[in-house]
C-alpha positions in Angstrom: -53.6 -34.2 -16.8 -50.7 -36.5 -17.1 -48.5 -33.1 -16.9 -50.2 -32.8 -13.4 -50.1 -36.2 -12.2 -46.5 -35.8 -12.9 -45.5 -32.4 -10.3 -47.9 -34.5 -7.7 -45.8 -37.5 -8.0 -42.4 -35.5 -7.8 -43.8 -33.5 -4.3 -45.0 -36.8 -2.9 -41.6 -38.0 -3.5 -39.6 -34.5 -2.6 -41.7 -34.0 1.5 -40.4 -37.2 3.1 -36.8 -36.3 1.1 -37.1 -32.9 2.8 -38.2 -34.4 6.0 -35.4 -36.9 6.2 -33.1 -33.9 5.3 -34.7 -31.4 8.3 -33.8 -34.7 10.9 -30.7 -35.4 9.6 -29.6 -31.6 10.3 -31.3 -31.7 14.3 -29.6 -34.9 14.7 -26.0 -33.2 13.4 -27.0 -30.4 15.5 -27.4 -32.7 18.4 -24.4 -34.7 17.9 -22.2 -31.5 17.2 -20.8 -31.4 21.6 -20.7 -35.1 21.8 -18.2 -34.7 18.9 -16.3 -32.0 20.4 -15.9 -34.0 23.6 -13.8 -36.8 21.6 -11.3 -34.4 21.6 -10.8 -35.6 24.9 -7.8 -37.9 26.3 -4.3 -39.0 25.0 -4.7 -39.3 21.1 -3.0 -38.8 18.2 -2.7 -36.0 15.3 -4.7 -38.3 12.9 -7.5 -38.8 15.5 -7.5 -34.9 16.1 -7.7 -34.8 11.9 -10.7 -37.2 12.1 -12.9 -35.1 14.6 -12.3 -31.8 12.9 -13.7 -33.4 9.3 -16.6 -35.0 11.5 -17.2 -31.6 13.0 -17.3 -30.2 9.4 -19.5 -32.1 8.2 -22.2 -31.3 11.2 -22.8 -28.3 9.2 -23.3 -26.6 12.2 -21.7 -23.3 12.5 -21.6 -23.2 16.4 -18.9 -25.7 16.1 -16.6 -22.9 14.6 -16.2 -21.7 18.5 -14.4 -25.1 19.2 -12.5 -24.8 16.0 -11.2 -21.6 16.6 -10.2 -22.3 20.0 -8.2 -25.3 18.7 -6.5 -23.4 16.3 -5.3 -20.7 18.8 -4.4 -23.0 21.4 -6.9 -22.5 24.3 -9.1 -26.0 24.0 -8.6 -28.0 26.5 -9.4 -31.7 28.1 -9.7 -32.3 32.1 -7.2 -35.3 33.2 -10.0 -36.4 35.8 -12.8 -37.3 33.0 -11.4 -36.2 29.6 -14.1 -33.5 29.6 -13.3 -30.6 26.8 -13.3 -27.3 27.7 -12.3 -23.4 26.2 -10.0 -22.1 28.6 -9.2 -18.7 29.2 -6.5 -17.6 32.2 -3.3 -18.9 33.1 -2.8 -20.2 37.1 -6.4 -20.4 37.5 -8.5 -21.4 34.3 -12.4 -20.4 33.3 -13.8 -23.3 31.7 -15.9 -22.2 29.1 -18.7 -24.9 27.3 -17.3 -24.9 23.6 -19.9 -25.6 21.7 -22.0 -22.5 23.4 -19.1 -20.6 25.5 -21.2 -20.4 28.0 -19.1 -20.1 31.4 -19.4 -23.1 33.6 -16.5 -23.1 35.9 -13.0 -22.7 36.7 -10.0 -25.4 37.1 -6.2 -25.0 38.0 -4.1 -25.0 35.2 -2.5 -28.4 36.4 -6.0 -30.2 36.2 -6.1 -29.4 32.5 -4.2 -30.6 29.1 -4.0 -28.6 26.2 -5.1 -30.6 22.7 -2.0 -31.2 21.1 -1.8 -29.7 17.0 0.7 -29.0 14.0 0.8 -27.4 11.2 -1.3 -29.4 9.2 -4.0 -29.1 11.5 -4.2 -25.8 11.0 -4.9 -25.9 7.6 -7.5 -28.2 8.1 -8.7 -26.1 11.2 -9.1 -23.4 8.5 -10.4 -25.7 6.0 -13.4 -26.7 7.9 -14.5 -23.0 9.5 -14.5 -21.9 5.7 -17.0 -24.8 5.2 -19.0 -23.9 8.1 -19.4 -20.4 7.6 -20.0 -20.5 4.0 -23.7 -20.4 5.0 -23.1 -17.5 7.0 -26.2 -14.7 7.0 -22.6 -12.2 6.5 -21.6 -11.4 2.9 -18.0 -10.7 4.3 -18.0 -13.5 6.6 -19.0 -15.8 3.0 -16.3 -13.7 1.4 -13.5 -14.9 4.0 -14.9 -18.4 3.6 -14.3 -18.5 0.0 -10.9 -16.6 -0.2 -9.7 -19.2 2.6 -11.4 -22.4 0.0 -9.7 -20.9 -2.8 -6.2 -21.2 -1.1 -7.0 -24.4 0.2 -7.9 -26.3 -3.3 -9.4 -28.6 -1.2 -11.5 -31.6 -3.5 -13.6 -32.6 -0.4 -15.1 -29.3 -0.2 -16.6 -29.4 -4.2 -20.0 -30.8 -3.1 -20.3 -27.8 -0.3 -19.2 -25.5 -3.0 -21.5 -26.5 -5.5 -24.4 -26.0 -2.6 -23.6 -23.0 -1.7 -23.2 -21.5 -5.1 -26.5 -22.9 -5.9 -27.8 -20.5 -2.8 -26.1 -17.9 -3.3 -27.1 -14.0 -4.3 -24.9 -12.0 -3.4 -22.6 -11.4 -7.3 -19.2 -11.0 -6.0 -18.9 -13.9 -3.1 -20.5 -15.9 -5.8 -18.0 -15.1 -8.1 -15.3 -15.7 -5.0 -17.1 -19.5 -4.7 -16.9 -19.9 -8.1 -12.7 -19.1 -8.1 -12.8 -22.2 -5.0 -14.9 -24.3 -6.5 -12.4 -24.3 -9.7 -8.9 -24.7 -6.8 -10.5 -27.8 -5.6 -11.6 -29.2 -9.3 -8.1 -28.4 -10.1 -6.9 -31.0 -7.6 -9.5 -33.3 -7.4 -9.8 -36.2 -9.9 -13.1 -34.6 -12.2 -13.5 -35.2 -15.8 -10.8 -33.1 -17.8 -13.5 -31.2 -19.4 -14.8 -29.7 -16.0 -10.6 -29.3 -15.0 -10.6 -27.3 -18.6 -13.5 -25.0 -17.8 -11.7 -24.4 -14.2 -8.7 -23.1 -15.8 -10.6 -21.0 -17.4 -11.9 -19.4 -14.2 -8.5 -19.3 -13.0 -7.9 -17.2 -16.3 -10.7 -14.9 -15.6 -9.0 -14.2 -11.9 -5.9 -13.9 -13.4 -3.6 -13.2 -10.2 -0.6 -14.6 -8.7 -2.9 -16.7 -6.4 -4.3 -18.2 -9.6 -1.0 -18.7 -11.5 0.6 -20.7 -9.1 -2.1 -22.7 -8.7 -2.1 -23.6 -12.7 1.8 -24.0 -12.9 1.0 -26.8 -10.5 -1.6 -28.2 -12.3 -0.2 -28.5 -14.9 3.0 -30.0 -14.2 1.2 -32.9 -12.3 -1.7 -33.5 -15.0 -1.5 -35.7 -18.1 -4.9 -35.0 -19.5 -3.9 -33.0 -23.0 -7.1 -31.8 -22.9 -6.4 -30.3 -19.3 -3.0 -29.5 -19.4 -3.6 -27.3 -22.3 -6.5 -24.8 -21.1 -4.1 -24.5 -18.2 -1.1 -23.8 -20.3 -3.3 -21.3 -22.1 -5.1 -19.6 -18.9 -0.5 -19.4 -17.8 0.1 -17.6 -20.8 -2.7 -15.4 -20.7 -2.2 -14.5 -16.8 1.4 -14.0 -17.1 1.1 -11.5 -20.2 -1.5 -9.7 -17.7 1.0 -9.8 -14.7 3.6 -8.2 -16.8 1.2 -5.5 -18.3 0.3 -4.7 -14.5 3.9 -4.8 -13.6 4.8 -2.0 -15.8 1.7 0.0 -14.4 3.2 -0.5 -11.5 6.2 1.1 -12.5 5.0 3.8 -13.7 3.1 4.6 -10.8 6.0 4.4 -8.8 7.7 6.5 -11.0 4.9 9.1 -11.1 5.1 8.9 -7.1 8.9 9.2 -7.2 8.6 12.2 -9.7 6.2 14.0 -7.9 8.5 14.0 -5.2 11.5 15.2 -7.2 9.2 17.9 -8.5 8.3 19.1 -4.9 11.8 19.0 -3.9 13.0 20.7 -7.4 10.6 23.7 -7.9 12.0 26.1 -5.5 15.3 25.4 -6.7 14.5 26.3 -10.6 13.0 29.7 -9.4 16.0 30.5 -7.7 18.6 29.1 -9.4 17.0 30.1 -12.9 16.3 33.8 -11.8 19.0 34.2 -9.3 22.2 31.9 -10.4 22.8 31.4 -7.1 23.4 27.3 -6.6 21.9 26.9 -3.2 23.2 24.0 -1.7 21.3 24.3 1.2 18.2 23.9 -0.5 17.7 20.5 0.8 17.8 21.8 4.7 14.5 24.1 3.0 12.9 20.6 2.9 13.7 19.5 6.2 13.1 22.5 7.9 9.4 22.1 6.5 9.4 18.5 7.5 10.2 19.6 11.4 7.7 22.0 11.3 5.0 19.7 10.6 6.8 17.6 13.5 6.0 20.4 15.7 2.9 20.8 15.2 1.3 17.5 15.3 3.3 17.4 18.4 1.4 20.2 19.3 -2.2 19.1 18.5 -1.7 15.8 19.9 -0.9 17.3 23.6 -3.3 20.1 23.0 -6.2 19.3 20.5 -5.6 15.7 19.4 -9.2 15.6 17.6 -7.9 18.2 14.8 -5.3 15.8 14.4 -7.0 15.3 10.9 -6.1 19.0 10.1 -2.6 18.8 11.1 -1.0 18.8 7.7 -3.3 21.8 7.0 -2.2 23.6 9.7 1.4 23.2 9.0 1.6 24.0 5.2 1.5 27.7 5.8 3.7 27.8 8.9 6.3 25.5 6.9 6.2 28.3 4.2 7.1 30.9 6.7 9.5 29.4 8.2 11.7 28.0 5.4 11.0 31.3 3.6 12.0 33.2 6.7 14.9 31.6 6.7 15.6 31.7 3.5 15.3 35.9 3.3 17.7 36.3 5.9 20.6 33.8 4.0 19.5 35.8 1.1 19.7 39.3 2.6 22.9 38.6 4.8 24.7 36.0 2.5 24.0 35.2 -1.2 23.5 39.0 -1.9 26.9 39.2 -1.7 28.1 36.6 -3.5 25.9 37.2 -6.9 28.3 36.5 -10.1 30.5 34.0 -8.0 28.7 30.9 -8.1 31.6 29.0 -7.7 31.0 30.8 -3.8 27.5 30.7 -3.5 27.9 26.8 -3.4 30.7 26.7 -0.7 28.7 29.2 1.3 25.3 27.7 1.0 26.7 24.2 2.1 28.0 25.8 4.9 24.8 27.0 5.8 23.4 23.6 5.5 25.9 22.5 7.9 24.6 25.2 10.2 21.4 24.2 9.9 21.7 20.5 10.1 23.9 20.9 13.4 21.3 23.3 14.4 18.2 20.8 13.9 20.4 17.9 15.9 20.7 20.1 18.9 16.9 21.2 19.2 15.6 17.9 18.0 18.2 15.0 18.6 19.8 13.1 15.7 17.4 10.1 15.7 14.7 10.3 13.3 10.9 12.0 14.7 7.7 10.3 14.1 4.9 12.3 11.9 2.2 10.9 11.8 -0.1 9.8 8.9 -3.9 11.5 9.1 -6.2 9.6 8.6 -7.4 10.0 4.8 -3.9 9.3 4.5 -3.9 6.1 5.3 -4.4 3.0 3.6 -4.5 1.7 0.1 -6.7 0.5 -2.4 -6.3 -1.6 -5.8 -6.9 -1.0 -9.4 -6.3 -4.0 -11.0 -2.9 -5.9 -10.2 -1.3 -2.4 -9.0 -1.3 -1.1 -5.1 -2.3 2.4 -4.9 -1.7 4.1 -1.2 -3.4 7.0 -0.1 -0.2 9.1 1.0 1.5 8.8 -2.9 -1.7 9.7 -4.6 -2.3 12.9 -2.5 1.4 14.2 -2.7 0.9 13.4 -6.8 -2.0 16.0 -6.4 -0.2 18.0 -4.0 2.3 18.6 -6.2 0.1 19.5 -9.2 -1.8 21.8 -7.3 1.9 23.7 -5.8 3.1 23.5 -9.5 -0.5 25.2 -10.8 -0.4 28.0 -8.3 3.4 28.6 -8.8 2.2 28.9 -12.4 0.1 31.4 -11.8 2.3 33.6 -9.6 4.6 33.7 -12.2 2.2 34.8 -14.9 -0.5 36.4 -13.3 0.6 38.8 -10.6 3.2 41.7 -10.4 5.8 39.8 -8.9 6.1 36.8 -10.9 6.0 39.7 -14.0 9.5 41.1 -12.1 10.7 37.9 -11.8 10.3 36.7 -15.5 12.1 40.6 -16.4 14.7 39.5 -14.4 15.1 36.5 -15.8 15.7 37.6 -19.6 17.7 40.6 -19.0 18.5 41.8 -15.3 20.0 45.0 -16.7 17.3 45.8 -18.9 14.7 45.4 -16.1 17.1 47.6 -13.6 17.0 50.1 -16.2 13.0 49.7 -16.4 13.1 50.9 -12.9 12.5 47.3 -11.4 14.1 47.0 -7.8 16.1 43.7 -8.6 17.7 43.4 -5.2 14.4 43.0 -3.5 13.0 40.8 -6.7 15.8 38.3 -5.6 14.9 38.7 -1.9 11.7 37.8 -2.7 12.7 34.7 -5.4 14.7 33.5 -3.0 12.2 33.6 -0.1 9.8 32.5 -2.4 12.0 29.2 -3.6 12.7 28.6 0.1 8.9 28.6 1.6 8.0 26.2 -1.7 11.1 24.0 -0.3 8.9 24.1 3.2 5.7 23.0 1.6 7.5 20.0 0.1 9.2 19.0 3.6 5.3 18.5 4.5 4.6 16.3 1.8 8.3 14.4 2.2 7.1 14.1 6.1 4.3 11.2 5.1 6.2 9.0 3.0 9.9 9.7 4.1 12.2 9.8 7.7 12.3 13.0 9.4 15.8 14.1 10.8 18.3 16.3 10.2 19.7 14.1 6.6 16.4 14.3 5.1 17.7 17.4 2.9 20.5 15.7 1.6 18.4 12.7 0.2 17.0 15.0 -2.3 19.7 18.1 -3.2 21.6 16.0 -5.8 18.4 15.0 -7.6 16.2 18.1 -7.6 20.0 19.6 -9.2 19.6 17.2 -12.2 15.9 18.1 -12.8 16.5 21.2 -12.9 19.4 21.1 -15.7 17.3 18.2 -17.3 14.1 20.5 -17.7 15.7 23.9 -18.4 17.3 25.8 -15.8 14.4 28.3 -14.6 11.9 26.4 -16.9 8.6 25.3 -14.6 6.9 22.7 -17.3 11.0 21.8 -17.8 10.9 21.2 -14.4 7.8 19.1 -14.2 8.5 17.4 -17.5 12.0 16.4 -16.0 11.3 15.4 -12.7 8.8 12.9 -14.2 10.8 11.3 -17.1 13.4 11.0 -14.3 11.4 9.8 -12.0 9.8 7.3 -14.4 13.6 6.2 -15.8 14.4 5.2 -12.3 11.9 2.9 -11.1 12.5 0.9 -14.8 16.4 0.9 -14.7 16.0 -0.2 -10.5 14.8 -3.7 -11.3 17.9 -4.2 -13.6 21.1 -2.1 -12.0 20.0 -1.7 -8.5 19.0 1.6 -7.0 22.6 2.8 -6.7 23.6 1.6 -10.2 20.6 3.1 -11.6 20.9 6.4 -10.2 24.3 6.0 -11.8 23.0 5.3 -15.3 20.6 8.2 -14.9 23.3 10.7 -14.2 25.2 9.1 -17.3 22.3 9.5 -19.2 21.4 13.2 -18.3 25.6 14.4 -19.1 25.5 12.9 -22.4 21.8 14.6 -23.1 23.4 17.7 -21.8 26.2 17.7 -24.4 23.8 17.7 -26.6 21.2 20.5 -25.4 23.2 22.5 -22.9 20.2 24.3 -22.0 18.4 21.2 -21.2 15.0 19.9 -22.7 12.9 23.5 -22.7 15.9 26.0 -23.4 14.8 29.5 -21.5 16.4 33.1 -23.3 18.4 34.4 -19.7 20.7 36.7 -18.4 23.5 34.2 -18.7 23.0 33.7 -22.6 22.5 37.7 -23.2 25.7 37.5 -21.5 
């Protein structure tokens, strides 16, 4: 009984506290457009600062209109009777009401001053919307609220924080109101055991955002206690930066390597069956890059809603075309020259001349546009490391080119001629094997390949007529790195290099590093002149 007496006591007490709660909101509500006119008149940045925090604490999220309209510049006061207004137009303005935006007239720009802001005001501007719409019936709209709380680190907002957390369901912007909540402990003047248990939520976020926001802390505390669960949350968040710095890295150098490998592949068929050093290998690429110019250029005038397919649509036509071209140099040129490799280079880098001076005639020398598709675009995150769409499918692209080259080699009649050659040209001549047209069709082969990469090069790179050039020098050292005519040589190589060059870039520069890399690979070379998977060829039965 007494148990009972006790709840009836505590509702008795809790109705009129709810009722004088339910008034005071009406009577905010109420007071929220008298507020907004005191905006009204000649007054200073501090009285501008005092009506925003009195419009924050209305708690009425209609008031965010007026807000917003502050902070971009369009509120407004009428010189006749210091009435506020939105205004939208420039000779001749429409008033709009600004606590409903409701239209209620117009006025000539010359009737009307703008409320005057700074900086400052901004931030408080953004400050109190983050307030207001932390009650928001949007999850995202909470979320924004939050994220714009946390960079604040504002102490007045620790009692809205607290409320809101207390209401809140939704796991992730609770966890984002938790991360403000500890910003604005951090700065306010709270018990150092609650400034402790803050850090550690700073710990448990564990960005950049975070860090700063502890390094600042903790220089400007004296609390022991304080200062070192902040030191401690540093420590930890900086080990985690650096471990997701090195990811970072390494994705970049994946993404780089993949690339390389792309831009490599054709080169190690042809140079490691053929001999021939094509220096014009690079022009491969950009002919397969102008080709997917083409056609988007195409389905945009024609059929811009397969736009999505484009890249589709020019993978096989940049294989033609590179591996067109790249049988007729073969057939009228390099056939020639085998044996002479000395002038197989001089003559291939006159054909890339050709070609480059051919490509700036049709095309122009400025650099075309090709454009991303769609589930192309964008990025996501996996921890601390920024993962775009483009990088991830030309690291699968690449695979998938690399896998089916595989199996060409080692599962169909041509890539069984090829491999003859390879090991002992005579041998297979004698075994009836046409090796004129095996290297016609290596060479085409390694050309088309060249094409498929210009595709992939197209979404992360410039196209125009250089683009070759970027990428002849490199796919060269993966080649002798790997193995020449070694395919897992080639992958392995274009990788390590890859990976090498993103870690040396931070140190030497891109140049320098480039330059180490080349350093590195001569002396390796000295060591294992056949490079890193040695391949049993014509040149050693020599």
């Amino acid at each position: 009984m007494a148990l009972l007496a006790r709840w009836c006591l505590a509702l008795l007490l809790l109705v009129p506290g709810t009722i004088a709660v339910s008034a005071t909101a009406n009577a905010q509500d109420g007071d929220a457009a008298a507020i907004i006119q005191k905006f009204g008149g000649k007054q200073s940045f501090s009285d501008t600062e005092a009506v925003i925090a009195e419009l924050a604490a209305t708690g009425n999220a209609d008031v965010a209109r007026a807000l917003r309209a502050l902070g971009d510049g369009s509120l407004y006061w009428r010189k006749s009777d210091e009435a506020v207004f939105i205004g939208r137009g420039s000779d001749s303005v429409t008033l709009l009401d600004p606590l409903t935006g409701e239209e209620v007239g117009t006025a000539p720009a010359g009737d009307l001053t703008k409320v005057r802001i700074k900086n400052s005001i901004r931030n408080d501007i953004s400050t109190a919307l983050g307030a207001l719409t932390l009650g928001s019936d949007d999850p995202a709209q909470r979320m924004r609220a939050a994220s714009t709380l946390f960079s604040d680190g504002d102490p007045a907002m620790i009692e809205p924080l607290e409320v809101a957390i207390a209401e809140e369901e939704d796991a992730a912007v609770k966890a984002r109101m938790e991360e403000a909540l500890a910003a604005a402990i951090l700065a306010s003047d709270r018990p150092a055991e609650e400034k402790a248990e803050a850090a550690a939520v700073m710990e448990g976020r564990g960005d950049r955002e975070a860090l700063t926001l502890l390094i600042r802390f903790a220089g400007a505390t004296d609390d022991l206690e304080a200062k070192s669960a902040a030191e401690a949350a540093i420590a930890t968040i900086e080990g985690n930066i650096a471990f997701w710095y090195q990811m970072q890295n390494i994705w970049y150098g994946l993404s780089l390597g993949s690339v390389l490998l792309l831009a490599a592949i054709g080169l190690a068929i042809t140079f490691g069956v053929m001999g021939v050093i094509n220096m014009a290998h690079g022009e491969m690429v950009m002919l397969g890059a102008y080709t997917t110019f083409v056609v988007q250029e195409a389905i945009r005038t024609s059929a811009p809603e397969l736009f999505s397919w484009s890249l589709a649509i020019a993978l096989p036509l940049a294989f033609l075309v590179s591996g067109t071209v790249g049988l007729i140099m073969e057939r009228f040129l390099i056939r020639f020259l085998y044996g002479r490799p000395l002038e197989t280079l001089l003559a291939t880098f006159g054909v890339s001349l050709i070609l480059q001076q051919a490509v700036r005639t049709i095309f122009g020398p400025t650099n075309r546009e090709v454009g991303n598709p769609e589930w192309m675009s964008g990025a996501f995150e996996v921890g601390m490391m920024a993962i775009t769409w483009n990088r991830l499918w030309i690291i699968v692209f690449s695979l998938v080119v690399f896998a089916g080259l595989l199996v060409v080699l080692n599962r169909t009649s041509l890539g069984l001629q090829m491999r003859a050659v390879t090991q002992n040209r005579k041998m297979a001549s004698a075994m009836g094997i046409r090796t004129p047209w095996v290297d016609a069709m290596t060479f085409a082969l390694g050309s088309g390949i060249a094409g498929i990469a210009g595709v992939a090069l197209s979404q992360i790179d410039n196209v125009s007529p250089d683009l070759g050039q970027g990428y002849i020098i490199d796919s060269f050292m993966v080649v002798v790195f790997g193995g020449v005519g070694n395919l897992w040589g080639t992958l392995v190589g274009a990788m390590s290099l890859g990976i090498l060059n993103k870690f040396l870039e931070p140190y030497a520069g891109a140049v320098l590093g480039k330059i180490v890399v080349l350093v590195l690979i001569i002396l390796f070379i000295q060591k294992r002149p056949r490079g890193l998977f040695a391949q049993k060829g014509r040149f050693v039965d020599a």
